[in-house]
C-alpha positions as CSV (number, residue, x, y, z in Angstrom):
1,X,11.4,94.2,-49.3
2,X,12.1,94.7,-53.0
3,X,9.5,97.8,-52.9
4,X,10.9,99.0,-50.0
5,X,13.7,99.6,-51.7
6,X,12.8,100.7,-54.8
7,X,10.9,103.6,-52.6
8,X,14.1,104.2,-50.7
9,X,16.5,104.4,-54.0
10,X,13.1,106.9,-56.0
11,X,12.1,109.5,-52.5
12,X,14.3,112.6,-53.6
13,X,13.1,114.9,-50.5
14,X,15.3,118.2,-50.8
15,X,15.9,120.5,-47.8
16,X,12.7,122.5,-48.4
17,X,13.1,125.1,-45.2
18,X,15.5,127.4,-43.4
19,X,15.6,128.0,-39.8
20,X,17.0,131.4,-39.9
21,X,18.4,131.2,-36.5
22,X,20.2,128.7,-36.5
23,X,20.7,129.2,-40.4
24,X,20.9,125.6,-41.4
25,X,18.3,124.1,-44.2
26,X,15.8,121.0,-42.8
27,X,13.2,119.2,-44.2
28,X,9.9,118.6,-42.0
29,X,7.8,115.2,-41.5
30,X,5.1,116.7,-43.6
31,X,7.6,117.4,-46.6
32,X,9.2,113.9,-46.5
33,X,5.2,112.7,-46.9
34,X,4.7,115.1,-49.5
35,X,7.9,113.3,-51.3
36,X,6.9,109.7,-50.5
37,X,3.1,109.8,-51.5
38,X,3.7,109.6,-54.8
39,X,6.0,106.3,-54.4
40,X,3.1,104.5,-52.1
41,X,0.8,104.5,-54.6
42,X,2.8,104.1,-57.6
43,X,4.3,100.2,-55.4
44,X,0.9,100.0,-54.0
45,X,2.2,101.0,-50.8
46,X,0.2,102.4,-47.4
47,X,1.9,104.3,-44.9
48,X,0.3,104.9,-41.3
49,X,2.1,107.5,-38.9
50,X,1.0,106.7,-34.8
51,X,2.1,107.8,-31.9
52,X,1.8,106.7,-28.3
53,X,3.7,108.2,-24.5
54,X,5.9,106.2,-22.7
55,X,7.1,106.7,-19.7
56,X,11.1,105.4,-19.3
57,X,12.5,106.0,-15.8
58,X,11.1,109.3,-14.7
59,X,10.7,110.9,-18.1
60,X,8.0,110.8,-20.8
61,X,8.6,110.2,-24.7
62,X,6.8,110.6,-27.0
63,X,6.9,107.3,-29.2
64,X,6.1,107.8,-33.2
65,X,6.0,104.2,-35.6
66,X,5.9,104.4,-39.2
67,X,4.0,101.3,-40.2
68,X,4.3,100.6,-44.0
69,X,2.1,97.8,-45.8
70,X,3.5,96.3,-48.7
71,X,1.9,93.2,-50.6
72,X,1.1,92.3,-46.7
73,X,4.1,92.9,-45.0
74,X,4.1,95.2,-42.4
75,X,7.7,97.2,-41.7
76,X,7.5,99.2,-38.3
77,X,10.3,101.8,-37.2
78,X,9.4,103.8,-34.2
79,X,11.5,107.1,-33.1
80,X,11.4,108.7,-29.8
81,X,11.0,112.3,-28.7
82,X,11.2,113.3,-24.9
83,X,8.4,115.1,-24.1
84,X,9.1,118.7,-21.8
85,X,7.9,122.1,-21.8
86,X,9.2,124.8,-23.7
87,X,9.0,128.7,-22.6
88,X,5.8,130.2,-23.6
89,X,4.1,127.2,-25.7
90,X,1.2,125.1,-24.2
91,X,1.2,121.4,-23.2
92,X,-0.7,120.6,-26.7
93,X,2.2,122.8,-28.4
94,X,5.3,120.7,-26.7
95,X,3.1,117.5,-27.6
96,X,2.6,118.3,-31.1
97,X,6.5,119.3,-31.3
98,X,7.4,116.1,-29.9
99,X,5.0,114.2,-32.2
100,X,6.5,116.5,-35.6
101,X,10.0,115.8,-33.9
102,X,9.7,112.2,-33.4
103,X,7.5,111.3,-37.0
104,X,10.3,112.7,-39.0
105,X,12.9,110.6,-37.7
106,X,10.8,107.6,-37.8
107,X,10.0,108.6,-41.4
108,X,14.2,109.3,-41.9
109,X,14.8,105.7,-40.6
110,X,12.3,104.1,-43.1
111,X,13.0,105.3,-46.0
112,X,16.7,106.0,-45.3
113,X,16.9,109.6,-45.5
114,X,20.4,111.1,-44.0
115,X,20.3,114.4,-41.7
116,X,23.4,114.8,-40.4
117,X,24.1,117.8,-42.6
118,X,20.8,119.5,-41.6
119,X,20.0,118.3,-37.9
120,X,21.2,121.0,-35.4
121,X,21.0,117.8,-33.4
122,X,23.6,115.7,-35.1
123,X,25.9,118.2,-36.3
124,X,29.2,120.4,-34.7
125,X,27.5,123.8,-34.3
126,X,30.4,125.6,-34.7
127,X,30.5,130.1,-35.3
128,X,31.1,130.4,-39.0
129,X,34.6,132.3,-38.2
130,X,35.4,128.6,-36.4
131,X,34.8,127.1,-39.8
132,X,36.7,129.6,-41.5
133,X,40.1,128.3,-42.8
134,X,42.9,130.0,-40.7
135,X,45.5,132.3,-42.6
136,X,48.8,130.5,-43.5
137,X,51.5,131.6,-41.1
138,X,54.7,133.1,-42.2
139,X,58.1,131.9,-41.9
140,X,61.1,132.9,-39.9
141,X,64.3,132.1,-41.7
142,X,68.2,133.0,-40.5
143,X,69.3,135.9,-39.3
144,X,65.7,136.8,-38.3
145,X,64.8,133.3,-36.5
146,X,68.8,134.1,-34.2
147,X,67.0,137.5,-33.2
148,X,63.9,136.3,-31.9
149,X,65.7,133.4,-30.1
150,X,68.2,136.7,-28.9
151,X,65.0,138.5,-28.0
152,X,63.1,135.5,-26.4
153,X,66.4,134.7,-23.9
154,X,65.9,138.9,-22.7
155,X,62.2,138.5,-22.4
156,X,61.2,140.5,-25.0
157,X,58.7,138.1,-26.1
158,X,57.7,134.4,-25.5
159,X,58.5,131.3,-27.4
160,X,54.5,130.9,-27.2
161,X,54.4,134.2,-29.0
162,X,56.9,133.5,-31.5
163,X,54.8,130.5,-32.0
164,X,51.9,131.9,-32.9
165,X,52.8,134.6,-34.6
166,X,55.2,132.0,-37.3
167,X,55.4,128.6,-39.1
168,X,58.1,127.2,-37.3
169,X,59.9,124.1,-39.0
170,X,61.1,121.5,-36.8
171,X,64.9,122.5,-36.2
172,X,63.3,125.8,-35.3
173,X,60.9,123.9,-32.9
174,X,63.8,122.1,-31.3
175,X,65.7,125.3,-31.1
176,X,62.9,126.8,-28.6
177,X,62.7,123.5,-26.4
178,X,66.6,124.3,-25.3
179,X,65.6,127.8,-24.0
């Protein structure tokens, strides 16, 4: 387990692709082998990738196992992809997506490489304006804070408004509960 984790703390795999759509950066099954190929042979390491369909309930997955042999010892972490079709690819297309799907996170949970930035899957895909840090609210002090309270009571405006539109402090906040 020693090389295992001298592999783990060595593999620097960096984000080596951009999905344009989605615009996020990933890194793909056969990039995290391209990484890690170096490190198998330098702890005397082998790697085998295999994948088999299961069938749970009424769905089929597609099952991947990373099998790596070290000194003897086999370590075995298996990822699942459900297999389904996809507008305007073939049966052999959603398989081998599946397969590419389901290798790299088998491949992830060996050697202990984190996604959550990249994976659409595991991450809030929020509109970049939601991510955008809102502008700062002004205040309403005095004189000015009495005439929207004045203007709120003739129904000018509402205190939802007024809320919006200003930082209120908490005496303010107070002020428009009693309305």
């Amino acid at each position: 387990m020693k090389k295992l984790a001298e592999i783990q703390a060595e593999l620097k795999c960096p984000k080596g692709s951009f999905n344009a759509f989605g615009k996020y950066k990933y890194r793909s099954a056969e990039q995290i082998l391209e990484s890690v190929k170096p490190l198998l042979y330098k702890h005397g390491a082998t790697l085998v990738l295999s994948d088999c369909i299961e069938q749970i309930g009424n769905k089929l997955f597609l099952k991947a196992t990373a099998t790596l042999n070290i000194d003897g010892t086999e370590i075995l972490v298996d990822s699942y992809a459900e297999m389904g079709e996809h507008k305007g690819m073939s049966s052999e297309q959603c398989t081998g997506t599946a397969s590419s799907y389901a290798r790299k996170y088998a491949l992830n949970g060996l050697f202990l490489i984190d996604e959550t930035e990249s994976d659409p899957d595991s991450r809030d895909n929020k509109k970049e304006e939601q991510l955008k840090p809102k502008a700062k609210k002004t205040t309403i002090e005095g004189e000015r804070f009495l005439k929207a309270i004045e203007a709120i009571r003739n129904g000018e405006f509402t205190a939802e408004e007024l809320q919006a539109k200003f930082e209120l402090n908490e005496v303010q906040q107070k002020a428009l509960l009693l309305l």
